[in-house]
C-alpha positions as CSV (number, residue, x, y, z in Angstrom):
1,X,16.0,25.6,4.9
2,X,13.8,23.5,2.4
3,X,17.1,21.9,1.0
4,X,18.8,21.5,4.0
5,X,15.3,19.4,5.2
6,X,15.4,17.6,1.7
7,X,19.2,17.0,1.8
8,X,19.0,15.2,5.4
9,X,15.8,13.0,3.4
10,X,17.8,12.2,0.6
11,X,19.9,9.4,1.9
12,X,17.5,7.7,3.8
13,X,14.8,7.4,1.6
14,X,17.1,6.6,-1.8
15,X,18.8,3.5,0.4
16,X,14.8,2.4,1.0
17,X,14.3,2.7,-2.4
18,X,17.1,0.9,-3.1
19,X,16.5,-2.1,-0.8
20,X,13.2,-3.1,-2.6
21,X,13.7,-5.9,-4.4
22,X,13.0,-5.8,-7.8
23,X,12.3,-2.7,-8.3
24,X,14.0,-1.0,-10.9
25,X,12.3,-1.3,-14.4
26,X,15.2,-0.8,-16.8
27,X,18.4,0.0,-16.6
28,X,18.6,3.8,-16.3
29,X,21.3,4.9,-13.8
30,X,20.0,5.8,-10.7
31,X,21.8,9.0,-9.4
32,X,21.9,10.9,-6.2
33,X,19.8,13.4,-7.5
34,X,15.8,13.4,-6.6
35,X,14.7,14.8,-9.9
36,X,16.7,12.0,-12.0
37,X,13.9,9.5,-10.3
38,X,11.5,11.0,-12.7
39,X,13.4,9.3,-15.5
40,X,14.2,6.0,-13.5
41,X,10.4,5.4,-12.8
42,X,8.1,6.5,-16.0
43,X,4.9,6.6,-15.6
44,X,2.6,5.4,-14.4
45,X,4.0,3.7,-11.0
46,X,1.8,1.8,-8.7
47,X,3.1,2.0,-5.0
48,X,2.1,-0.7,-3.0
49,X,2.0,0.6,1.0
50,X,2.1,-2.6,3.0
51,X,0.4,-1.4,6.2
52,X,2.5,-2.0,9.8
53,X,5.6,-4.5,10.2
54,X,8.3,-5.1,12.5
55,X,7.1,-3.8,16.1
56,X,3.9,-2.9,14.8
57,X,1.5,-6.5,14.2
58,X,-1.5,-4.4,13.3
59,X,-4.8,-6.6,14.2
60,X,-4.2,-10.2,15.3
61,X,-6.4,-12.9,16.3
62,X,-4.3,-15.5,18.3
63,X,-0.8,-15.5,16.5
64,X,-2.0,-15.0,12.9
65,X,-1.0,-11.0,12.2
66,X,-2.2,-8.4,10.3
67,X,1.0,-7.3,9.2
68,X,1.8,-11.3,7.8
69,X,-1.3,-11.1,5.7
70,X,-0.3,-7.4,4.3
71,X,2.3,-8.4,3.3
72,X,1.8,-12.0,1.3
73,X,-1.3,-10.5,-0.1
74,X,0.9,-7.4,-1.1
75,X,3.9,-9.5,-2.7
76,X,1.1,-11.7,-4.9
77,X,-0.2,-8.2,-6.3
78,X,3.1,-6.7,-6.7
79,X,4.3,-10.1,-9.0
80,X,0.5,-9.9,-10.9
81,X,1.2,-6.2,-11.8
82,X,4.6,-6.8,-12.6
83,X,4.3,-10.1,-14.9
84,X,1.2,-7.8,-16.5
85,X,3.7,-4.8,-17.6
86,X,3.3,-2.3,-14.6
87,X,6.3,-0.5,-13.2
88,X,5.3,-1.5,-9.1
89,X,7.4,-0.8,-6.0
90,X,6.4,-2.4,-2.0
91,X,7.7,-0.2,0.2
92,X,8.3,-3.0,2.9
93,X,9.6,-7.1,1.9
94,X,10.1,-8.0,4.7
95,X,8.7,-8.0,8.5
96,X,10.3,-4.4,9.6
97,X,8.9,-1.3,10.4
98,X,9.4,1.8,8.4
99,X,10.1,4.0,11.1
100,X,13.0,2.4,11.6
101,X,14.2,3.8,8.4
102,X,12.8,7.3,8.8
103,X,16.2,9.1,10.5
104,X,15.3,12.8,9.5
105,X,11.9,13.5,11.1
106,X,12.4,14.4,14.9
107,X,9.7,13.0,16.3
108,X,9.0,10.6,19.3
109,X,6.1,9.2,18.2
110,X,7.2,5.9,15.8
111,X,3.8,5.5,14.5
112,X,4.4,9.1,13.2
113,X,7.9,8.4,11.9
114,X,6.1,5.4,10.4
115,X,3.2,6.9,8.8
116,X,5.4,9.9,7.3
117,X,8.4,7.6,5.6
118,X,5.2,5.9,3.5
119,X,4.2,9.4,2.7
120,X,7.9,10.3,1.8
121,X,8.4,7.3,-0.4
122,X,5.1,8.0,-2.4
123,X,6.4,11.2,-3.3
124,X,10.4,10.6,-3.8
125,X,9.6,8.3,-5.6
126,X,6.5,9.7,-8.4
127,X,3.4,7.4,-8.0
128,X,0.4,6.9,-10.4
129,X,-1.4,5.7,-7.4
130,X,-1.1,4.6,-3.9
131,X,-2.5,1.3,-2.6
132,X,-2.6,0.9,1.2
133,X,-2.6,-2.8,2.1
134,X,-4.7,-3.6,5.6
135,X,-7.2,-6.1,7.8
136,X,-10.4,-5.5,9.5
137,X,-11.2,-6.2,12.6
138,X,-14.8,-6.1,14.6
139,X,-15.8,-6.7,18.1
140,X,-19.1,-8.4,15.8
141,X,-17.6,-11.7,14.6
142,X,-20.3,-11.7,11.5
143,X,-19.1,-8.8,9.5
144,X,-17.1,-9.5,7.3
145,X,-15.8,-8.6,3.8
146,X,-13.7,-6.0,2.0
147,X,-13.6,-1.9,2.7
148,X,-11.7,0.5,0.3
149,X,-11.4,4.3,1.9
150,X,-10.2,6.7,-0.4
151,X,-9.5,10.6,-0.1
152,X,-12.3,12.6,-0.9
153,X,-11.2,13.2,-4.8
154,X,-12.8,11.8,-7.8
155,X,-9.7,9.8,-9.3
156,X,-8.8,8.2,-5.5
157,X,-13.2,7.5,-5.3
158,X,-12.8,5.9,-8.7
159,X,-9.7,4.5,-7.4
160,X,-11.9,2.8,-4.7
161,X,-14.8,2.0,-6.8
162,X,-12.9,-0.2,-8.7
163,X,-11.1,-2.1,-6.5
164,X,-14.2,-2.3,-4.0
165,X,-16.1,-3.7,-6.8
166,X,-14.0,-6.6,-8.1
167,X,-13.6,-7.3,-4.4
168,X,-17.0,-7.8,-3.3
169,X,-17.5,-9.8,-6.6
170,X,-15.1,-12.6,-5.3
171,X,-16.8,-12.3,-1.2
172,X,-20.2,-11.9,-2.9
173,X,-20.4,-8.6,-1.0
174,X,-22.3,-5.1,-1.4
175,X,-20.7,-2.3,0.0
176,X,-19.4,0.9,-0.8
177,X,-16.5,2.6,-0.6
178,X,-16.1,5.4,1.8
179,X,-14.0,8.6,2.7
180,X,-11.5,7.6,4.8
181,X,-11.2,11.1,6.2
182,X,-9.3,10.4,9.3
183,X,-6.4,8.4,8.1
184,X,-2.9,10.0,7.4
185,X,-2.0,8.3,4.3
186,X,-5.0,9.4,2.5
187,X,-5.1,13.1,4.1
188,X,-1.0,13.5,3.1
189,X,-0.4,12.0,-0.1
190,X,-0.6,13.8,-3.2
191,X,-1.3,10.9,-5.8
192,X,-4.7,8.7,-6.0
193,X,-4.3,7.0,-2.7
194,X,-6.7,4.1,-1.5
195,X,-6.4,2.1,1.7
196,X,-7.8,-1.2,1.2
197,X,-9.0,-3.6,4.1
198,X,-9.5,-7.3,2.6
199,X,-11.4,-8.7,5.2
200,X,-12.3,-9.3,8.9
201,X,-9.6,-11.1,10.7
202,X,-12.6,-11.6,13.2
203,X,-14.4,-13.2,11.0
204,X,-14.3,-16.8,10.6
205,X,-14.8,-17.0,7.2
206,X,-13.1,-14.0,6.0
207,X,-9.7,-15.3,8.2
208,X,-10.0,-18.8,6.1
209,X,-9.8,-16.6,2.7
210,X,-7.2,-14.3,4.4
211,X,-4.6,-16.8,5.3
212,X,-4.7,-19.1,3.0
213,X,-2.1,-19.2,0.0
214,X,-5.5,-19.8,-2.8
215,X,-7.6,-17.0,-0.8
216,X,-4.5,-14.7,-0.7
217,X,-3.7,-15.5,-4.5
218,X,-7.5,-14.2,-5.3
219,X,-8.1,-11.3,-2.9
220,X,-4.4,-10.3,-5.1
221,X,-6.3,-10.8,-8.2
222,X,-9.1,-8.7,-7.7
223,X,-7.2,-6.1,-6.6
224,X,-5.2,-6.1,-9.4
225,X,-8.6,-6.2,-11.7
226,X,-9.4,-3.3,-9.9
227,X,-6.5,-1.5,-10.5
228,X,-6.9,-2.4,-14.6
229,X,-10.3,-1.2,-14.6
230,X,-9.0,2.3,-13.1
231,X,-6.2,2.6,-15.7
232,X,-8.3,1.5,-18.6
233,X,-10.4,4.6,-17.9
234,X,-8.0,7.0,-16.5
């Protein structure tokens, strides 16, 4: 039964890996075998989950839209880690949901269907880490600045740590990571796994960083200093 389940994943989740741009490292064929992915990605690989897309905006304010911010921010990190030496995949370029991909789970629910292909992916395709790319959002238009959840595990806390320090370095913030204990992402996936929120949309000064190409450009670089910190010590 398991590899009748992971024979009906297969297709669908090599033709997503397949479809990122840029993605493969070296020039190692890719076969139709899961275990031959091990060779195709050495380690480590950084996974960068863009959160929502297509149908699903995530958090707006007027017509700007989580899910645009995700993903510039997400495509600046992904082309700082790559021009730096590290092997990085986005599991969405484009403004589509991944549900859409996810044929072999029978369930109604898309946000379910969503949340489990980026779960999939993560582990089809062996990451280091997991970085979850999201926006805040408050009913009090003066909070503002960055959040990092991670899974209650010392190399995703680290994880967080760093990437929540570098952050609040460039909003000239103080806060702490938490245990993001509720979310899917960070209660299914194996590797380190971090969801990090860059700002309050709400928030007047955090949407200015947010949405502009410079702010996006350095909310991307202190992520990826973040990220350096974590491998230099792990």
């Amino acid at each position: 039964m398991k590899g009748e389940v992971m024979r009906r994943k297969l297709p669908v989740l090599l033709a997503a890996a397949l479809m990122l741009f840029s993605l493969w490292v070296d020039s190692t064929p890719i076969s139709a075998d899961v275990d031959d992915l091990k060779y195709a990605f050495p380690e480590p690989v950084i996974l960068i989950d863009v959160g929502h897309g297509g149908i699903d905006g995530g958090t707006s304010y007027g017509d700007i839209l989580e899910k645009d911010i995700n993903l510039d921010i997400s495509r600046r990190l992904y082309m700082l880690l790559r021009s730096h030496g590290y092997r990085t995949i986005l599991n969405r370029t484009g403004d589509y949901a991944l549900s859409d991909e996810n044929r072999w789970l029978k369930s109604r629910s898309r946000h379910i269907r969503d949340l489990a292909q980026r779960k999939e992916l993560s582990e089809q395709v062996p990451s280091s880490i997991v970085v979850s790319m999201h926006v805040n959002w408050g009913r009090n238009k003066t909070r503002r600045g960055p959040l990092v959840l991670h899974q209650n595990e010392g190399r995703s806390a680290f994880l967080a740590t760093s990437i929540q320090n570098s952050l609040d370095t460039l909003y000239n913030s103080h806060r702490f990571p938490q245990v993001g204990e509720p979310f899917y992402l960070l209660k299914h996936v194996d590797s380190p796994a971090v969801i990090v929120e860059t700002g309050f949309i709400s928030n007047r000064e955090d949407r200015a960083m947010l949405t502009s190409k410079r702010g996006q450009q350095k909310i991307a670089e202190a992520i990826y200093a973040g990220i350096v910190q974590y491998f230099t010590v792990m």
